[in-house]
C-alpha positions as CSV (number, residue, x, y, z in Angstrom):
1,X,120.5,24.6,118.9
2,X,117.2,23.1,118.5
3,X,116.8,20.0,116.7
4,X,114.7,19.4,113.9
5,X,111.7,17.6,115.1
6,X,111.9,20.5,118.1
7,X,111.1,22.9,115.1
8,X,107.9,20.3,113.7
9,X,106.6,20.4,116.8
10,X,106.7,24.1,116.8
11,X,104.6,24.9,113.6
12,X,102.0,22.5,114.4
13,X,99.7,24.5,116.4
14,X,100.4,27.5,114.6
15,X,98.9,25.7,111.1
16,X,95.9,24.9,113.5
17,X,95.0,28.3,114.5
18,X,95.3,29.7,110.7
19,X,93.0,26.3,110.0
20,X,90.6,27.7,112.6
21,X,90.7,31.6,111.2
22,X,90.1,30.7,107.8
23,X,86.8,28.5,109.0
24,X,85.6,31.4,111.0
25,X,86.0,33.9,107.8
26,X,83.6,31.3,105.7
27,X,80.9,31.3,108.2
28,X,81.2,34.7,108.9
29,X,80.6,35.3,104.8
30,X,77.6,33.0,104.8
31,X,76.0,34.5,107.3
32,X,76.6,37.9,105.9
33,X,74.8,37.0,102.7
34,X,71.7,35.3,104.5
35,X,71.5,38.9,106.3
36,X,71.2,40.5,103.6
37,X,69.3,38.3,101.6
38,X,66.8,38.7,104.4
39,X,66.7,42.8,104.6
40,X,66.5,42.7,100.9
41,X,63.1,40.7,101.2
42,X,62.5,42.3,104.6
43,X,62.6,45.7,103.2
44,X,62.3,46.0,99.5
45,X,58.4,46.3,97.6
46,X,57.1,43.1,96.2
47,X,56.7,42.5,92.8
48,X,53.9,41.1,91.0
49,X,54.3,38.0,88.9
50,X,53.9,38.3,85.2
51,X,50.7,35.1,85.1
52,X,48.9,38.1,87.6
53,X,49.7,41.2,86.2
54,X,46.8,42.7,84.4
55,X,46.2,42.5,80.5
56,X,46.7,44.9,78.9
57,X,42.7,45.5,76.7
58,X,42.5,44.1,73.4
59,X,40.8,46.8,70.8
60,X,41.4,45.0,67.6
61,X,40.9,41.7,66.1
62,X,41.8,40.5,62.6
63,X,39.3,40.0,60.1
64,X,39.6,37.7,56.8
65,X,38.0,37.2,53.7
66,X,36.1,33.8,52.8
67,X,33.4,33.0,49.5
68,X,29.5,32.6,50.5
69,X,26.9,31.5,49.0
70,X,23.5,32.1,50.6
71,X,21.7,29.2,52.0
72,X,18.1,29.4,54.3
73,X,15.4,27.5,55.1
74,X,11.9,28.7,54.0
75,X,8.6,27.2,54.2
76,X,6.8,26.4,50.9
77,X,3.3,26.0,50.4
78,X,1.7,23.4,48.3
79,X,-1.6,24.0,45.9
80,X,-3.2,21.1,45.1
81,X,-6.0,20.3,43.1
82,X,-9.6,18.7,44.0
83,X,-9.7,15.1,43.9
84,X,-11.2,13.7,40.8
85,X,-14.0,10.9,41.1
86,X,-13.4,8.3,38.1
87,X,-16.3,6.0,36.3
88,X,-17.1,3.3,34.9
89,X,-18.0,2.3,31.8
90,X,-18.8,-1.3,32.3
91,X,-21.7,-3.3,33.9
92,X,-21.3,-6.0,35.5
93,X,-19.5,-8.6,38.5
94,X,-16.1,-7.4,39.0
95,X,-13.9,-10.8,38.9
96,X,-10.3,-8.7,39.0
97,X,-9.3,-6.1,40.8
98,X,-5.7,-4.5,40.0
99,X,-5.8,-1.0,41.1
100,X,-3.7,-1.6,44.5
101,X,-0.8,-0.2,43.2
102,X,-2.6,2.6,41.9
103,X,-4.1,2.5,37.9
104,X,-1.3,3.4,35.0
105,X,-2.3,4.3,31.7
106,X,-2.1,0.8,29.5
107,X,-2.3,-1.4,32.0
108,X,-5.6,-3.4,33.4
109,X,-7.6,-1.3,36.2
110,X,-9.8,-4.5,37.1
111,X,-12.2,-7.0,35.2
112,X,-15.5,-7.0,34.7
113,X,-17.1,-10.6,33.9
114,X,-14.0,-11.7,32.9
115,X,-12.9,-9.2,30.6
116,X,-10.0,-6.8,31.4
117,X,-10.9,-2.6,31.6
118,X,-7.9,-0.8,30.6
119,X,-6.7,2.2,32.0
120,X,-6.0,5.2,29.2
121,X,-4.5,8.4,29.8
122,X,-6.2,10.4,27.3
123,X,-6.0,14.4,27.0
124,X,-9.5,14.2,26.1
125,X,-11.2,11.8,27.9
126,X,-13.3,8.3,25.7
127,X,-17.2,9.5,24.9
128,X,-18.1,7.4,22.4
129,X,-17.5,3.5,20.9
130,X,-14.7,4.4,17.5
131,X,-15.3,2.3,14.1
132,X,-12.8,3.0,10.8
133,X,-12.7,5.9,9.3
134,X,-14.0,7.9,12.7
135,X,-12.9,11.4,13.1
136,X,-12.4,13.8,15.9
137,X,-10.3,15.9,18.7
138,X,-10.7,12.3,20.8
139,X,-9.4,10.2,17.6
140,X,-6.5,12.3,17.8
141,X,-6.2,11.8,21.7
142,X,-6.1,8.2,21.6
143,X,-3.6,8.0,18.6
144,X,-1.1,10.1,20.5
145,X,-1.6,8.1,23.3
146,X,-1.4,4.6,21.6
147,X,1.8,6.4,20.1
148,X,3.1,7.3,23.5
149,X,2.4,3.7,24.7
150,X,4.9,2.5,22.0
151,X,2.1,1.2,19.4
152,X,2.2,1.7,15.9
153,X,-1.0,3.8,15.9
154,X,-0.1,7.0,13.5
155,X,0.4,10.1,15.6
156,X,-1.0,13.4,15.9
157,X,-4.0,12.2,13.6
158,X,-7.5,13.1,14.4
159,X,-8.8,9.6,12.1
160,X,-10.0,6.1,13.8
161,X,-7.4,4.1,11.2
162,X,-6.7,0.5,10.2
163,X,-3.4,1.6,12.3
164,X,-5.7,2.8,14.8
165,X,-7.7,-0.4,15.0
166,X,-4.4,-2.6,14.8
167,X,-2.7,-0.9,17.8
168,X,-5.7,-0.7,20.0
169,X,-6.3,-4.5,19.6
170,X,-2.4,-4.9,20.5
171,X,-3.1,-2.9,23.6
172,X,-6.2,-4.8,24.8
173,X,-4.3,-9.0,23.9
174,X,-1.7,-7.6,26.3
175,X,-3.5,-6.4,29.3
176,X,-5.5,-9.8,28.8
177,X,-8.4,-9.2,26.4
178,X,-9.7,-10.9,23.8
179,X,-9.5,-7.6,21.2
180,X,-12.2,-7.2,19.0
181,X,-13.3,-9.0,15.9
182,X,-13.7,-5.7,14.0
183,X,-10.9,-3.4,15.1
184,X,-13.1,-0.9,16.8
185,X,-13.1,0.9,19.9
186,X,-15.2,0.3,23.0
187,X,-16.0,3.1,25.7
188,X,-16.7,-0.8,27.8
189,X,-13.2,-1.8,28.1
190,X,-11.6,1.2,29.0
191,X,-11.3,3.3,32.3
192,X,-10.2,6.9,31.7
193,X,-7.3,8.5,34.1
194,X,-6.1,12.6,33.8
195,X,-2.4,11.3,34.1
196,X,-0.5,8.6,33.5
197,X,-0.5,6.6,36.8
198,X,-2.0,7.7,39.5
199,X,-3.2,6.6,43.7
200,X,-6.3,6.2,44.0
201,X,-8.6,6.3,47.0
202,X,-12.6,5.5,47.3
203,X,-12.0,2.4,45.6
204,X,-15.7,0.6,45.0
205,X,-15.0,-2.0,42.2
206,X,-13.9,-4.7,44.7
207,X,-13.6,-8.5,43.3
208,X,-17.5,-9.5,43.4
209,X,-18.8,-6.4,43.5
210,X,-21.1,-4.9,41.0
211,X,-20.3,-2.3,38.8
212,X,-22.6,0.0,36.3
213,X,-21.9,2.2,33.3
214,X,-21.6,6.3,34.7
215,X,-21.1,4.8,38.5
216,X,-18.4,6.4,40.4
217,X,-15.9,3.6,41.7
218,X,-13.0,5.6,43.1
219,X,-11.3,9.1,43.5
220,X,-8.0,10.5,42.4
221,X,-6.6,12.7,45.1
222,X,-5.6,16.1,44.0
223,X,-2.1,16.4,42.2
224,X,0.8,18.9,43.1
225,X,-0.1,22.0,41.0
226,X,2.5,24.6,42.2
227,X,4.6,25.6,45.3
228,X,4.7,28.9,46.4
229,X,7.7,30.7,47.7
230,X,6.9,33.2,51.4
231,X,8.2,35.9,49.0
232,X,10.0,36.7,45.2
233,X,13.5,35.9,45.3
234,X,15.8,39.1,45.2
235,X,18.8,39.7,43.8
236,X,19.9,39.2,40.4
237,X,21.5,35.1,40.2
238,X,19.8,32.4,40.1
239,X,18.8,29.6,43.0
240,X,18.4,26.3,43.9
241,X,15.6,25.3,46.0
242,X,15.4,21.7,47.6
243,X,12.5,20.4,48.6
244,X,12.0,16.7,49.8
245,X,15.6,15.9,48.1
246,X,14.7,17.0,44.2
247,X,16.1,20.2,43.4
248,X,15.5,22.8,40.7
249,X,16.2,25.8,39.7
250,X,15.0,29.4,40.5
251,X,15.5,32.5,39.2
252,X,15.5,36.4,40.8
253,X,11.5,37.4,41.2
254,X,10.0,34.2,40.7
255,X,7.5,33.6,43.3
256,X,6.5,30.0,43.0
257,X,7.4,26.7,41.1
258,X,5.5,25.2,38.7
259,X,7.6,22.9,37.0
260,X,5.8,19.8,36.6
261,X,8.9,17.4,36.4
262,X,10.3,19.0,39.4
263,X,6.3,18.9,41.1
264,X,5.8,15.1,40.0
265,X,9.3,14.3,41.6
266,X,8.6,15.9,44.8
267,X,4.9,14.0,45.1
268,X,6.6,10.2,44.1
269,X,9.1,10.7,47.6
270,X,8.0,9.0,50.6
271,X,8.2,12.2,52.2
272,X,5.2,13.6,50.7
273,X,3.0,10.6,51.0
274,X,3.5,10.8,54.6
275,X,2.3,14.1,54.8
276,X,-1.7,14.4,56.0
277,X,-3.9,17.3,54.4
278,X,-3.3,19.5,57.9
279,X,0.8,19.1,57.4
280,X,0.4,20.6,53.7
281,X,-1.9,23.0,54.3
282,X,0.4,24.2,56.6
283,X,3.8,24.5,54.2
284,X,6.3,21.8,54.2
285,X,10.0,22.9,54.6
286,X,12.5,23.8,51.9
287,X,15.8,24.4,51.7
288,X,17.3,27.5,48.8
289,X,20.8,28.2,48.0
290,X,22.4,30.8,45.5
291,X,23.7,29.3,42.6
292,X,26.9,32.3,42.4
293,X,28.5,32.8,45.7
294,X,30.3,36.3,47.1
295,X,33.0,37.6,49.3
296,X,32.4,38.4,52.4
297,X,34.3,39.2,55.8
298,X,34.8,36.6,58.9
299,X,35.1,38.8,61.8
300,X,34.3,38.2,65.6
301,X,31.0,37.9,66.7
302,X,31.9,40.9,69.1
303,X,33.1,43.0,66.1
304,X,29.2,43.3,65.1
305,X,27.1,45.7,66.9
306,X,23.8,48.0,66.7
307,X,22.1,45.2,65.4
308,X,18.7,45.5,64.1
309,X,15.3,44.1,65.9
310,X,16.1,41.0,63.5
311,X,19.7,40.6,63.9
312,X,20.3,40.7,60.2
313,X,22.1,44.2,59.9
314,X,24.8,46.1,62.3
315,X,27.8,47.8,62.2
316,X,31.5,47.3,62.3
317,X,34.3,49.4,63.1
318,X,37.4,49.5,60.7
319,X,39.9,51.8,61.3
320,X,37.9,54.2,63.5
321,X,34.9,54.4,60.7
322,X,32.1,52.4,61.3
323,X,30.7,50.0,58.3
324,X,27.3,48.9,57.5
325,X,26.8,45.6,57.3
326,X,24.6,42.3,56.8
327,X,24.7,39.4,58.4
328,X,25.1,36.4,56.6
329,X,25.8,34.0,59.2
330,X,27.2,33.2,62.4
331,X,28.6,30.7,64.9
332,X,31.2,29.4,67.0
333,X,31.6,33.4,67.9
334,X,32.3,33.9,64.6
335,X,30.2,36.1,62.7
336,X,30.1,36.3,58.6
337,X,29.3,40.3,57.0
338,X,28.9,41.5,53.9
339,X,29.3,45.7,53.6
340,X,26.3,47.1,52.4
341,X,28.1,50.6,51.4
342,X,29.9,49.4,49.0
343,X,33.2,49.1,51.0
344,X,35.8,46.4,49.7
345,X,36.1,43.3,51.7
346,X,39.7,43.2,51.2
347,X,40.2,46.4,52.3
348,X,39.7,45.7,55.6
349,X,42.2,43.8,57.4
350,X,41.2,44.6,61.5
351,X,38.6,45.6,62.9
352,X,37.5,46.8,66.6
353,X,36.2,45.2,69.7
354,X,35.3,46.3,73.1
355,X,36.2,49.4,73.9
356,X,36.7,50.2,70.1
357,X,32.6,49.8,69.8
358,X,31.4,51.1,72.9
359,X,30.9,54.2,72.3
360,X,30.6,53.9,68.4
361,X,27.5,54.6,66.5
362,X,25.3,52.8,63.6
363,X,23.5,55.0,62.0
């Protein structure tokens, strides 16, 4: 009878061999699946990745609904008047000369052997010396202006008056003067300007110069008289027009401004004092805006097509129908329309590109 380490001998080899079976079976398996793996590439079609597929064509974009209010450029064209040559009234050595800064009504122009000239912005200009009691249309002038000037002459009245007197004297002790012994007026002390300040140019009355009653001794450029627009504003709100940084306001069919505020603002900026005679007769550039704004539809620049010669009106495609349009603005391939039949903005909520507008018409 065999013993038992005989018998543990025995089984030894025999676990060995199973071992060596079992190690065969795996290797057989793996190699299995790498054969077929391989066929399976070997045999069967490729397939494309998704990144290189091709699109599929886009034919429709959204569209959305923003406010606008119009705003261009324009070029605006100035009328000015014809320079104005100013006199003298005195006679004599000019021994001040103030008119560097330009001449303002109430203030001394220059002196004349020693003796201040006033500048007065009359509406009808100094002809004749005034004593009490005067009367006439220039009477009245220089009350409303003596009134204007803050003196206590009495306004709107066409008589030379002790008030008169008193508030011309006042005027001429504060430019300088000596005033007069008898309260009248003298055409001698007093240089007559259309306007309230203005630049002068020409200027002849230099300190030691000569001067003599009726000579010229300078020239008042022209002034600002209007602006005119290229065309009449259309539509039916009202505008804003910005030239030079002052503003005012425009209505439907005007043609041109002639606002004098708005005028005497635009000709104090340093803009306009740069500009030569050339540059203005040329147009200087404005700026208008609508005061009311409206809706209009924000679409792709591609959306638009059959565009005009000026690129101002097309056509857009909204559910198969194409829609007249105007171009309001544009950018950043984006493009900004307004229906011109009458079609709601928000009822359109898409609208076509590429192959959508080939073929479409604008008619």
């Amino acid at each position: 009878m065999a013993s038992k380490k005989e018998k543990k001998k025995a089984s030894k080899p025999s676990q060995a061999r199973r071992g060596l079976s079992w190690a065969w079976v795996c290797v057989l398996v793996i190699v299995s699946i790498v054969v077929s793996c391989g066929a399976c590439a070997l045999y069967l079609p490729d397939r494309t990745p998704g990144i290189l597929q091709r699109p599929q064509e886009v034919t429709s974009a959204p569209a959305s609904v923003q406010a606008w209010s119009e705003s261009r450029s324009m070029t605006v064209t100035p009328v000015i008047s014809q320079s104005q040559a100013i006199s003298s009234n005195s006679m004599g050595m000019v021994t001040a000369d103030h008119h560097a800064y330009g001449l303002e009504s109430g203030k001394a122009a220059f002196s004349v052997d020693g003796q201040p000239v006033v500048s007065l912005a009359t509406t009808v200009p100094p002809w004749r010396d005034l004593q009490y009691y005067d009367k006439g249309e220039d009477v009245r002038a220089l009350n409303n202006e003596l009134v204007r000037l803050g003196y206590a002459a009495d306004a709107n009245s066409d008589v030379y008056s002790w008030n008169t007197g008193n508030a011309w004297n006042s005027l001429l002790k504060s430019c300088g003067a000596a005033g007069t012994s008898d309260g009248g007026f003298s055409m001698a002390s007093v240089l007559w300007i259309p306007r309230d300040s203005v630049k002068v140019t020409d200027w002849t009355a230099a300190m030691g110069s000569q001067v003599t009653q009726g000579s010229a001794i300078g020239a008042i450029p022209g002034s600002l008289q209007k602006l005119q627009l290229p065309a009449a504003l259309q539509g039916s709100g009202d505008y804003t027009i910005t030239v030079f940084g002052q503003s005012t306001q425009l209505t439907a069919g005007q043609s041109e401004i002639t606002d004098a505020g708005f005028l005497e603002a635009v000709e104090s900026t340093q803009d306009w004092s740069s500009q030569t005679s050339d540059s203005l007769a040329s147009g200087i550039d404005a700026t208008l805006r609508s005061s009311s704004q409206q809706e209009v539809l924000r679409v792709p620049a591609a959306a638009v097509y059959g565009l005009d010669d000026s690129g101002s009106s097309g056509c857009i495609v909204s559910q198969g129908t194409p829609v007249h349009v105007d171009v309001v603005g544009s950018g950043m391939g984006v493009s900004l329309v307004a229906p011109t039949d009458g079609t709601d903005v928000s009822s359109i909520a898409t609208v076509g590109i590429g192959s959508a507008v080939k073929d479409a018409t604008c008619e």
